[in-house]
KOLGU-4560 file (N, C-alpha, C; in nm, 3 decimals, padded with zeros to 5 digits):
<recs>
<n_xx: 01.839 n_yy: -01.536 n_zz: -04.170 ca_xx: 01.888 ca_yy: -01.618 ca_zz: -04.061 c_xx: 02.040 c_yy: -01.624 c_zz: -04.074 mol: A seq: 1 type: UNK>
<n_xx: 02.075 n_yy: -01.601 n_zz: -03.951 ca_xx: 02.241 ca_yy: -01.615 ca_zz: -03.941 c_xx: 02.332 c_yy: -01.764 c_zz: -03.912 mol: A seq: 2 type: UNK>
<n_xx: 02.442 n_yy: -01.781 n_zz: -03.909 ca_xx: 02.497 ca_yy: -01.893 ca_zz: -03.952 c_xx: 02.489 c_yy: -01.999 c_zz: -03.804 mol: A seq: 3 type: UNK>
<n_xx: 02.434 n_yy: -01.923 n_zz: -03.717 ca_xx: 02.403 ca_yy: -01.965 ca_zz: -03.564 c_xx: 02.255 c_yy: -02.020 c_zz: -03.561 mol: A seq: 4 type: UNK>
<n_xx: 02.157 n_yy: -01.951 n_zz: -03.633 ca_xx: 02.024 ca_yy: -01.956 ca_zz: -03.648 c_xx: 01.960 c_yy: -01.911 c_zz: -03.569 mol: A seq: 5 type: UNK>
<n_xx: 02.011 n_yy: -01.747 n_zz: -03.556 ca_xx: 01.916 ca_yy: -01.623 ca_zz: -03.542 c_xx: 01.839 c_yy: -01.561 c_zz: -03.648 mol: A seq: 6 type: UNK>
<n_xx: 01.760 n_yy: -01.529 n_zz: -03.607 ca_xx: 01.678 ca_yy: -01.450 ca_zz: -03.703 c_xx: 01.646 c_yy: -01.264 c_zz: -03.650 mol: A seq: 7 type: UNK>
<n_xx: 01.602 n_yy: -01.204 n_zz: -03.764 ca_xx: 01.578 ca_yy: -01.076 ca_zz: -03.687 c_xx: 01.429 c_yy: -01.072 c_zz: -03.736 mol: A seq: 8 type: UNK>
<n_xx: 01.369 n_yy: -00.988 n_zz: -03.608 ca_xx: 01.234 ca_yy: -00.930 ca_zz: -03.612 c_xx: 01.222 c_yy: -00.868 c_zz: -03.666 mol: A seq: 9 type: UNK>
<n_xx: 01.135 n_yy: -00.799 n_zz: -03.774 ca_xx: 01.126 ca_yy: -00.630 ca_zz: -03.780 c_xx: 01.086 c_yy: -00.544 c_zz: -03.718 mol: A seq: 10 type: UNK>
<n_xx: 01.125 n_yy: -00.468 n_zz: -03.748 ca_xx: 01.119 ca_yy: -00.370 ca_zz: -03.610 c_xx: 01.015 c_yy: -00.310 c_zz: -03.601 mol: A seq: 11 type: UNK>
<n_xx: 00.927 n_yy: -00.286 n_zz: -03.715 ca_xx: 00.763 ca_yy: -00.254 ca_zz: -03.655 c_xx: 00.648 c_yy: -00.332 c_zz: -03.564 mol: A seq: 12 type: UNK>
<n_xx: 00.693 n_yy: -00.498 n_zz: -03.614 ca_xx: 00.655 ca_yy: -00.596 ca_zz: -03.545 c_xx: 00.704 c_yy: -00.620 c_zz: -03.378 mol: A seq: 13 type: UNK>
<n_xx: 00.866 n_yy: -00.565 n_zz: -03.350 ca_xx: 00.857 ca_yy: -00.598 ca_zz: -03.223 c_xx: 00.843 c_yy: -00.460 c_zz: -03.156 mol: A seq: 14 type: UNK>
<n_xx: 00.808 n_yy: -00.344 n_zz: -03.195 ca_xx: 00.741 ca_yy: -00.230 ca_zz: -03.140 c_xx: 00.599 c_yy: -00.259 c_zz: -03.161 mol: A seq: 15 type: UNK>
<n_xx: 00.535 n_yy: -00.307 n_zz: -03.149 ca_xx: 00.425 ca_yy: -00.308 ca_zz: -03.142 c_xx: 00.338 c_yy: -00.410 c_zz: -03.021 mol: A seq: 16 type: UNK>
<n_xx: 00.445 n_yy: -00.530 n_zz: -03.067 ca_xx: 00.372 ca_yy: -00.693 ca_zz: -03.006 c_xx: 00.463 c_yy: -00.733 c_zz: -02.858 mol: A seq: 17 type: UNK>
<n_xx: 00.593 n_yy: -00.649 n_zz: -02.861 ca_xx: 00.698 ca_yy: -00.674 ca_zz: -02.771 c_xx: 00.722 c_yy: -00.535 c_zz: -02.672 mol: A seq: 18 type: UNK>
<n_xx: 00.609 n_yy: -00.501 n_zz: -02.688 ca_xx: 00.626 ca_yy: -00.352 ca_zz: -02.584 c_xx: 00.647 c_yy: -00.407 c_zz: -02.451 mol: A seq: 19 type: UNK>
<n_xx: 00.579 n_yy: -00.523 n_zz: -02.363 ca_xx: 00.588 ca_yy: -00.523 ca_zz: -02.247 c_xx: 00.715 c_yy: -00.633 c_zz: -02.179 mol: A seq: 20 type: UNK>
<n_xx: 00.750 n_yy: -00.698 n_zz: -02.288 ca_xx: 00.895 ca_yy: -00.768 ca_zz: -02.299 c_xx: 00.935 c_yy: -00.787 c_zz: -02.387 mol: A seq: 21 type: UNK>
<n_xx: 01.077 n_yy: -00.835 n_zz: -02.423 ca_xx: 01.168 ca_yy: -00.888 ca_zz: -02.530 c_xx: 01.101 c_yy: -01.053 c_zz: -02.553 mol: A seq: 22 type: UNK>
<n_xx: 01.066 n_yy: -01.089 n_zz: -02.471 ca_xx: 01.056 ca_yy: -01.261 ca_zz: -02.507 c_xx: 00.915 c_yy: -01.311 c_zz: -02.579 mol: A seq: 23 type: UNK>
<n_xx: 00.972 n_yy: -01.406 n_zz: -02.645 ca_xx: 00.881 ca_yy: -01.500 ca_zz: -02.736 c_xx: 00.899 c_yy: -01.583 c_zz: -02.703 mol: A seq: 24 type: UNK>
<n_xx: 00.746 n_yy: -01.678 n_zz: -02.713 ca_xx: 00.737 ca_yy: -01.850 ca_zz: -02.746 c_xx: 00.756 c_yy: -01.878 c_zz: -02.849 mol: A seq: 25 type: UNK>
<n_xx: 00.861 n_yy: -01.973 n_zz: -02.897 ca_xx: 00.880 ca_yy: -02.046 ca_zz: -03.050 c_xx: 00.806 c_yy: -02.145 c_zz: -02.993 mol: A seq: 26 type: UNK>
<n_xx: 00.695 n_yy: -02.219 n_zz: -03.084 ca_xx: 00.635 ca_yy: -02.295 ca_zz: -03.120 c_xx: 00.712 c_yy: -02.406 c_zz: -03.233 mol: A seq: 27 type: UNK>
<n_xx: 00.702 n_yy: -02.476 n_zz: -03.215 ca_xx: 00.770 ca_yy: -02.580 ca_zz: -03.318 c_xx: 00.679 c_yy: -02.655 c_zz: -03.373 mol: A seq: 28 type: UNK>
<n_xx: 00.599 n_yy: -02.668 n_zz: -03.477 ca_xx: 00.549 ca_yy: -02.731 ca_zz: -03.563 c_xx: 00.647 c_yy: -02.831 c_zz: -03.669 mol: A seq: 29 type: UNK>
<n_xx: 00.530 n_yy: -02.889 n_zz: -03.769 ca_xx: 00.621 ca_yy: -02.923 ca_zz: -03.860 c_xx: 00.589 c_yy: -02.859 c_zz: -03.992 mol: A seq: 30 type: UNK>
<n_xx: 00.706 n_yy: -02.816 n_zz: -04.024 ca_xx: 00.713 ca_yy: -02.746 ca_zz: -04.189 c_xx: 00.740 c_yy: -02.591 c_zz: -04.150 mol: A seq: 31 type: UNK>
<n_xx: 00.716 n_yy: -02.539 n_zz: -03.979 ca_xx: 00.721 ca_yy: -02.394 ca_zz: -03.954 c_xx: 00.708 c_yy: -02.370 c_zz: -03.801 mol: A seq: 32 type: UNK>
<n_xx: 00.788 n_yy: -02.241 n_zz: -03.793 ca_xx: 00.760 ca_yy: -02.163 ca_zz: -03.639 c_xx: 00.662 c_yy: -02.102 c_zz: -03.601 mol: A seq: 33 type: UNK>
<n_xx: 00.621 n_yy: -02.100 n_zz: -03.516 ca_xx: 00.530 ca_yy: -01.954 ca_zz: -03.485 c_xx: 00.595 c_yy: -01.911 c_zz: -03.324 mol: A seq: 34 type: UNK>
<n_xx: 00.574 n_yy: -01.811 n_zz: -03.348 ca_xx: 00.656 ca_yy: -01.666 ca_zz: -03.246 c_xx: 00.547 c_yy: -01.619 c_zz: -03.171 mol: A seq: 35 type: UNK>
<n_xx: 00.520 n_yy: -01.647 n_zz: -03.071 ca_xx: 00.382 ca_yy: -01.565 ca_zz: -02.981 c_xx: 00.441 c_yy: -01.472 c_zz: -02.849 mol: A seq: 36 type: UNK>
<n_xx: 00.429 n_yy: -01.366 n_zz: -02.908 ca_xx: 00.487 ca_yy: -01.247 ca_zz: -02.761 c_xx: 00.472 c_yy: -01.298 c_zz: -02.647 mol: A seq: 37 type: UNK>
<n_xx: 00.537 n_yy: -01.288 n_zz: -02.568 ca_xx: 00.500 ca_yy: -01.292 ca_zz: -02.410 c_xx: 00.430 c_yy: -01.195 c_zz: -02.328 mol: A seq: 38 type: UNK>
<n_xx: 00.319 n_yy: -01.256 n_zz: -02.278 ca_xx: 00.268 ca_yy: -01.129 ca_zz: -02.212 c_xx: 00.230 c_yy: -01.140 c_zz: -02.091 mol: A seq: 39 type: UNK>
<n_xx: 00.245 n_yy: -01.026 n_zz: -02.030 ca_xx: 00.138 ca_yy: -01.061 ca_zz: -01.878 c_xx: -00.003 c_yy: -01.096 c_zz: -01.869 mol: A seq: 40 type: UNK>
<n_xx: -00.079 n_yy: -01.167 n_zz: -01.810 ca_xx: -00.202 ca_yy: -01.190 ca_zz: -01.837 c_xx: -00.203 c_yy: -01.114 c_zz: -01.676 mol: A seq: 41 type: UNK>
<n_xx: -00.339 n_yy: -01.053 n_zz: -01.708 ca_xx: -00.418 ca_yy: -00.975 ca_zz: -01.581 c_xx: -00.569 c_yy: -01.108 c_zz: -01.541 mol: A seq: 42 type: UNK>
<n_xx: -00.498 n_yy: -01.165 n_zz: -01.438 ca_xx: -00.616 ca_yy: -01.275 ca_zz: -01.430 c_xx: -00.713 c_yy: -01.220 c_zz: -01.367 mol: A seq: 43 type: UNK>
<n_xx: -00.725 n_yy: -01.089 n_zz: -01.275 ca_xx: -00.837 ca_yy: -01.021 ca_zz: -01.277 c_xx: -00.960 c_yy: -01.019 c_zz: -01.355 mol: A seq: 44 type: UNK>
<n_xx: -00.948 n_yy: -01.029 n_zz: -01.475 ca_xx: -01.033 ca_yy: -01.006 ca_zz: -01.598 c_xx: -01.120 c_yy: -01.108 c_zz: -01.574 mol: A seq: 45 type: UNK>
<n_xx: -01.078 n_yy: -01.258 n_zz: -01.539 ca_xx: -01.150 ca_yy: -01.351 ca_zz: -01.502 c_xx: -01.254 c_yy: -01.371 c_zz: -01.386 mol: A seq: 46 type: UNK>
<n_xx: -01.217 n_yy: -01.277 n_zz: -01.288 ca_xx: -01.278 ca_yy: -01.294 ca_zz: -01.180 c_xx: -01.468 c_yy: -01.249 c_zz: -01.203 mol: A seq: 47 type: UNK>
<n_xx: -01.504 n_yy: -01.325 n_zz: -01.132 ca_xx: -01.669 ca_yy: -01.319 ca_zz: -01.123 c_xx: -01.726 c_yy: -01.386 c_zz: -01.259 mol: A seq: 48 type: UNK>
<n_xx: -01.692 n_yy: -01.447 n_zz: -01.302 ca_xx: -01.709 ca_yy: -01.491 ca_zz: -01.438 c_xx: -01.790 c_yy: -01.634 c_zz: -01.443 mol: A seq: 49 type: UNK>
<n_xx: -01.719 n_yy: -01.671 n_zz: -01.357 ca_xx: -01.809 ca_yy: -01.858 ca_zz: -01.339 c_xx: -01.894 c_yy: -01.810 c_zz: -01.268 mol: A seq: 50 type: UNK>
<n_xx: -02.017 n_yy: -01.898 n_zz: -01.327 ca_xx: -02.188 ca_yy: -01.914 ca_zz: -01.265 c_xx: -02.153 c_yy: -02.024 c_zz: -01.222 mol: A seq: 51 type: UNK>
<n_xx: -02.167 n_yy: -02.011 n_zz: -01.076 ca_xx: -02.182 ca_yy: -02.175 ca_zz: -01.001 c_xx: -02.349 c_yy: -02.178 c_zz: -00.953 mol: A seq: 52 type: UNK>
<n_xx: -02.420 n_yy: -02.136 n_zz: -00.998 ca_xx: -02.554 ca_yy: -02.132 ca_zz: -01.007 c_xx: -02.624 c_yy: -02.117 c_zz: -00.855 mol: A seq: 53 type: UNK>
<n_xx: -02.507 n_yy: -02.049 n_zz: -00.768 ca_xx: -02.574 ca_yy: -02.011 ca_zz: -00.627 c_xx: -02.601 c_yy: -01.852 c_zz: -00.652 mol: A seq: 54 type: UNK>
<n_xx: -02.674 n_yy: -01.777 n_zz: -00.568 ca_xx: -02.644 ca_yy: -01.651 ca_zz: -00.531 c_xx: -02.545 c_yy: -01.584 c_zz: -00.526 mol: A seq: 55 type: UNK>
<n_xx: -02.506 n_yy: -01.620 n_zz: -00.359 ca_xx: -02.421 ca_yy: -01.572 ca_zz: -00.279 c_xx: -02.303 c_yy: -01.674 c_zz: -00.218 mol: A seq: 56 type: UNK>
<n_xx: -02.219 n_yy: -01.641 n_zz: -00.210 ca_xx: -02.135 ca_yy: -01.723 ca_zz: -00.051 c_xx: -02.102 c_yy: -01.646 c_zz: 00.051 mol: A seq: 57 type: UNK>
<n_xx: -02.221 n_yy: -01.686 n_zz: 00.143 ca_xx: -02.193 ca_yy: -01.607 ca_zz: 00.271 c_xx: -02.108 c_yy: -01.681 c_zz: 00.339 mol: A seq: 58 type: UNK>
<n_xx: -02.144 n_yy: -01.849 n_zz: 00.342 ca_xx: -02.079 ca_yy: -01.911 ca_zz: 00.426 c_xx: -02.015 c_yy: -02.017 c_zz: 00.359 mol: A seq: 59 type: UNK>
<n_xx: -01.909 n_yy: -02.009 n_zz: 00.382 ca_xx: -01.843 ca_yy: -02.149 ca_zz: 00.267 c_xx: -01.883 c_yy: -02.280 c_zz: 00.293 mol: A seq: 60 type: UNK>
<n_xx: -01.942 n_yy: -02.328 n_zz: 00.415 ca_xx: -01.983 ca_yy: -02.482 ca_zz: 00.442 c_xx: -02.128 c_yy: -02.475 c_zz: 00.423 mol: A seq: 61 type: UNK>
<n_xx: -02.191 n_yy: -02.397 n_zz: 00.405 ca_xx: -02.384 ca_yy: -02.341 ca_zz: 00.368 c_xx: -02.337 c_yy: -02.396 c_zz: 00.192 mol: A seq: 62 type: UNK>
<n_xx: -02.208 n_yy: -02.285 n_zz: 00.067 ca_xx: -02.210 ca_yy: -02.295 ca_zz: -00.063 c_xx: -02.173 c_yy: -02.467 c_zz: -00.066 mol: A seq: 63 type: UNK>
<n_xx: -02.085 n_yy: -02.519 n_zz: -00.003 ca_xx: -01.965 ca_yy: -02.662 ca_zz: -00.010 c_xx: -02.107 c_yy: -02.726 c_zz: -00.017 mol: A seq: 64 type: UNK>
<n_xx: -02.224 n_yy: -02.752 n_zz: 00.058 ca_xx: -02.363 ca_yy: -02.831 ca_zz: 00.111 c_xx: -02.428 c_yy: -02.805 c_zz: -00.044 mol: A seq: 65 type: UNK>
<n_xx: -02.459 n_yy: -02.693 n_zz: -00.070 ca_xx: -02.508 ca_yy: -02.673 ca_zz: -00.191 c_xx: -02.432 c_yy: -02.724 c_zz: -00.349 mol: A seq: 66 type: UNK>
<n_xx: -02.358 n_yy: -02.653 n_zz: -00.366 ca_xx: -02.280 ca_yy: -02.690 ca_zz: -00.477 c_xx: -02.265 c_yy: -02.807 c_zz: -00.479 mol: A seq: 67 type: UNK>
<n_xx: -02.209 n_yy: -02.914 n_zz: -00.383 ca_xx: -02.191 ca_yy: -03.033 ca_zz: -00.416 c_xx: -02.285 c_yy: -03.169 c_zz: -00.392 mol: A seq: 68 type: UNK>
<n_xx: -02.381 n_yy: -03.083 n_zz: -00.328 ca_xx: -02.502 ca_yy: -03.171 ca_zz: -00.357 c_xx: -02.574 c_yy: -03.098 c_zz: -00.435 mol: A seq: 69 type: UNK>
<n_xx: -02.593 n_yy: -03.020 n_zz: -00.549 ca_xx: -02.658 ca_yy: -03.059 ca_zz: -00.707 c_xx: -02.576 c_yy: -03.125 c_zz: -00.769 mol: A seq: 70 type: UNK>
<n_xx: -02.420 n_yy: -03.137 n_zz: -00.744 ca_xx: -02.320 ca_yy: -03.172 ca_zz: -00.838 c_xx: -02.254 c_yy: -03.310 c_zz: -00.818 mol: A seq: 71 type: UNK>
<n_xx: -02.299 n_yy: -03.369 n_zz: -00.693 ca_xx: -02.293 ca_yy: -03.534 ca_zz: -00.661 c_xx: -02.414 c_yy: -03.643 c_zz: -00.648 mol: A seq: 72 type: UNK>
</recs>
């Protein structure tokens, strides 16, 4: 650490974890840092994933009738 309080990465670590940007989250704990890459998240990955325990939605005021009357 420098007299500013930089630090350097090594350089296998930020070729590896920092391919898709330069930036990190510092985390601030107590007693220590932690450094978590920044990344893009592809929220795609999520899609179709929740069971709302219908079929289909053909019609959004047919699912709104359903869903929220098992759920009220």
């Amino acid at each position: 650490m420098d007299e500013q309080g930089r630090f350097i990465l090594p350089a296998d670590w930020r070729e590896s974890e920092l391919s898709e940007s330069r930036e990190v989250y510092v985390i601030k704990r107590k007693g220590y840092l932690k450094l978590i890459p920044k990344r893009s998240v592809d929220l795609t990955n999520c899609f179709d994933k929740v069971d709302l325990g219908i079929n289909a939605i053909g019609d959004w005021s047919e699912f709104e009738k359903e869903f929220y009357g098992e759920h009220h």
